[in-house]
Backbone bond lengths (Angstrom), bond angles and torsions (degrees), N, CA, C in turn:
res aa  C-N    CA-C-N  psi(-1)  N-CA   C-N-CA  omega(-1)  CA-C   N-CA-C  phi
1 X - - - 1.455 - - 1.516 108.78 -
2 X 1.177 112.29 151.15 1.783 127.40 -174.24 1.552 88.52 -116.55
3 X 2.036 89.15 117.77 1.487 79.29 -176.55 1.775 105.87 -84.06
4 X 1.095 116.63 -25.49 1.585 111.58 155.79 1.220 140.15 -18.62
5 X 1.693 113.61 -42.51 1.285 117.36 168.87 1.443 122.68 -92.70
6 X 1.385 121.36 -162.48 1.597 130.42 -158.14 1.454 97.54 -132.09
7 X 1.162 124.52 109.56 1.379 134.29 171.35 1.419 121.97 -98.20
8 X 1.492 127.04 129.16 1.306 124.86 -174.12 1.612 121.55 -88.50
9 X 0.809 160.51 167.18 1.541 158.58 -175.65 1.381 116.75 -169.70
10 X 1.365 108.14 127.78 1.586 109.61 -175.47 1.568 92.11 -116.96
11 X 1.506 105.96 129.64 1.657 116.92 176.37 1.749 81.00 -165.82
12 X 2.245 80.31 170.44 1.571 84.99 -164.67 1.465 103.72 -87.30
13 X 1.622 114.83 177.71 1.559 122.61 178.99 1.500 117.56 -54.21
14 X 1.431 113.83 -18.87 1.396 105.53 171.74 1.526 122.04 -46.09
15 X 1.859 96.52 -70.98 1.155 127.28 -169.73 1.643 105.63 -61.95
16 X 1.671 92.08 -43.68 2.248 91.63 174.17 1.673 121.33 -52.27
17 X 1.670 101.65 -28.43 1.538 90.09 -179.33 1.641 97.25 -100.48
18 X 1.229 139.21 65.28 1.262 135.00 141.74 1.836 105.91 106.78
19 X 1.621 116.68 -21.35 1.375 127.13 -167.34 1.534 107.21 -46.75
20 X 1.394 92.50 153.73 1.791 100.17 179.05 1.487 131.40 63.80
21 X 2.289 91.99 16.27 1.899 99.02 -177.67 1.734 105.27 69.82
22 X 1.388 115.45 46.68 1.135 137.33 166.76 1.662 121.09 -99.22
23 X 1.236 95.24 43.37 2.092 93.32 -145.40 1.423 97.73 -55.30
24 X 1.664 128.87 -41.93 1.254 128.73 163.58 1.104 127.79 14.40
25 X 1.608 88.14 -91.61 1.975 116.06 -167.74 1.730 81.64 -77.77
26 X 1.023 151.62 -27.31 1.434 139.66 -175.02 1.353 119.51 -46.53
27 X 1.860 88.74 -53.14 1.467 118.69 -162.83 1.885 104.13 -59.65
28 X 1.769 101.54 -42.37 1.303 122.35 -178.61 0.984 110.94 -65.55
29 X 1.607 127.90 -23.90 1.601 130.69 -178.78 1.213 101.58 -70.56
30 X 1.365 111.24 -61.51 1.737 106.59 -170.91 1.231 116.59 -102.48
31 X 1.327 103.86 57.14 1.802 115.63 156.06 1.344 92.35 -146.53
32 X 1.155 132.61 39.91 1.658 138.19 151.13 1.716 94.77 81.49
33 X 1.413 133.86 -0.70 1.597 113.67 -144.41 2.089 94.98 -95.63
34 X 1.338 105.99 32.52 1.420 103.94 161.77 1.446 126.00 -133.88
35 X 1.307 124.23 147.50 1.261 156.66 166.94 1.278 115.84 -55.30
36 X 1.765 136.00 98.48 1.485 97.47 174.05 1.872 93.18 -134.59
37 X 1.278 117.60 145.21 1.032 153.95 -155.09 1.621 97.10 -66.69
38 X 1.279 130.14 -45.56 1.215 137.11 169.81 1.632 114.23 121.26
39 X 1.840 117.33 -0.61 1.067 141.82 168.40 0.939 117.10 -70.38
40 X 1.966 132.24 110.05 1.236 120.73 139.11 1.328 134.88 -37.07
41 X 1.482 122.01 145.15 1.548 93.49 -176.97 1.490 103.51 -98.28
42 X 0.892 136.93 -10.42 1.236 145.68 151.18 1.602 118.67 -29.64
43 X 1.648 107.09 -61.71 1.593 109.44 151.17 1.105 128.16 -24.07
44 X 1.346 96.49 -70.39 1.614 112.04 -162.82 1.489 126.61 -63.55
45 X 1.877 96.37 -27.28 1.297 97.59 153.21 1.341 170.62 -71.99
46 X 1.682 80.41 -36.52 1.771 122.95 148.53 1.430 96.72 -42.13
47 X 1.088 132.90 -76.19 1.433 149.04 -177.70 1.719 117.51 -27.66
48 X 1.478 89.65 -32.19 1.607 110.73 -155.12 1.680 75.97 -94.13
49 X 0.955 104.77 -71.60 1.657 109.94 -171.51 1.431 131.94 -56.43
50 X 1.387 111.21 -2.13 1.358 127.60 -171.18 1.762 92.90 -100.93
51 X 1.317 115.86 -49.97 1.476 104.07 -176.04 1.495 106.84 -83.17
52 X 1.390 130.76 15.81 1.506 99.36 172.14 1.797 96.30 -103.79
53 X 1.559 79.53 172.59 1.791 94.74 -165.54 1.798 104.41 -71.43
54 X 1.095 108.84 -42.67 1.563 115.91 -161.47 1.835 100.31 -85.39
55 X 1.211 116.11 -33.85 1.697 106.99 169.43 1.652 94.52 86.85
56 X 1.548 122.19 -3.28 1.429 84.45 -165.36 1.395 102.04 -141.81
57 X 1.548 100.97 135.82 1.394 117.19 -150.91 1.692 103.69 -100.08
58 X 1.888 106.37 114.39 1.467 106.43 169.54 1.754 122.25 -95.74
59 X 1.131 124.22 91.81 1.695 125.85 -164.28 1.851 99.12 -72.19
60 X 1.330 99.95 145.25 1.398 95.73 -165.78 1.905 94.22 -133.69
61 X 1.237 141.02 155.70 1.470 131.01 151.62 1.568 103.58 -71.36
62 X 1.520 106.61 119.90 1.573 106.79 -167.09 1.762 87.67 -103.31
63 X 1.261 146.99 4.10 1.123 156.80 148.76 1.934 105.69 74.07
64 X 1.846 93.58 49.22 1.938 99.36 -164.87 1.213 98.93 -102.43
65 X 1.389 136.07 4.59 1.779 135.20 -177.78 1.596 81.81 -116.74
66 X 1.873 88.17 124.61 1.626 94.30 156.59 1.394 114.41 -120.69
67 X 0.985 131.50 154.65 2.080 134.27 171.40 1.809 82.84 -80.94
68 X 1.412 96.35 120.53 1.439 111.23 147.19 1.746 126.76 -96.88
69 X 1.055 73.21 10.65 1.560 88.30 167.27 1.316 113.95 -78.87
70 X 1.142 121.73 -38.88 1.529 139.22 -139.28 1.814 101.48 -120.93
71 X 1.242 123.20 -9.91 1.488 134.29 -142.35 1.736 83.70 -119.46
């Protein structure tokens, strides 16, 4: 990463306002520096979960956030 430049990231409002020791994207929440679509994600999930056939949701650690800090 170039810390010079401006990188975009799409994750949900939890994690955007700082959740899960994210202070980052937190920090970015409350200094205006995010974008949000106007979607609860809560909606969207309901939404998500209403059209599938089986209704039933298996959550897994898909292991897709890495610390580049740490890397």
């Amino acid at each position: 990463m170039d810390l010079n430049k401006t990188y975009a990231v799409a994750t949900n409002t939890f994690t955007a306002k700082g959740g899960d020791g994210y202070d980052v994207f937190g920090n970015a929440y409350n200094e205006g520096r995010v974008s949000e679509p106007g979607f609860v994600d809560w909606e969207i999930f309901t939404e998500y979960v209403n059209k599938q056939e089986n209704k039933t949701v298996s959550p897994v650690v898909e292991g897709r956030i890495i610390d580049l800090a740490t890397n």
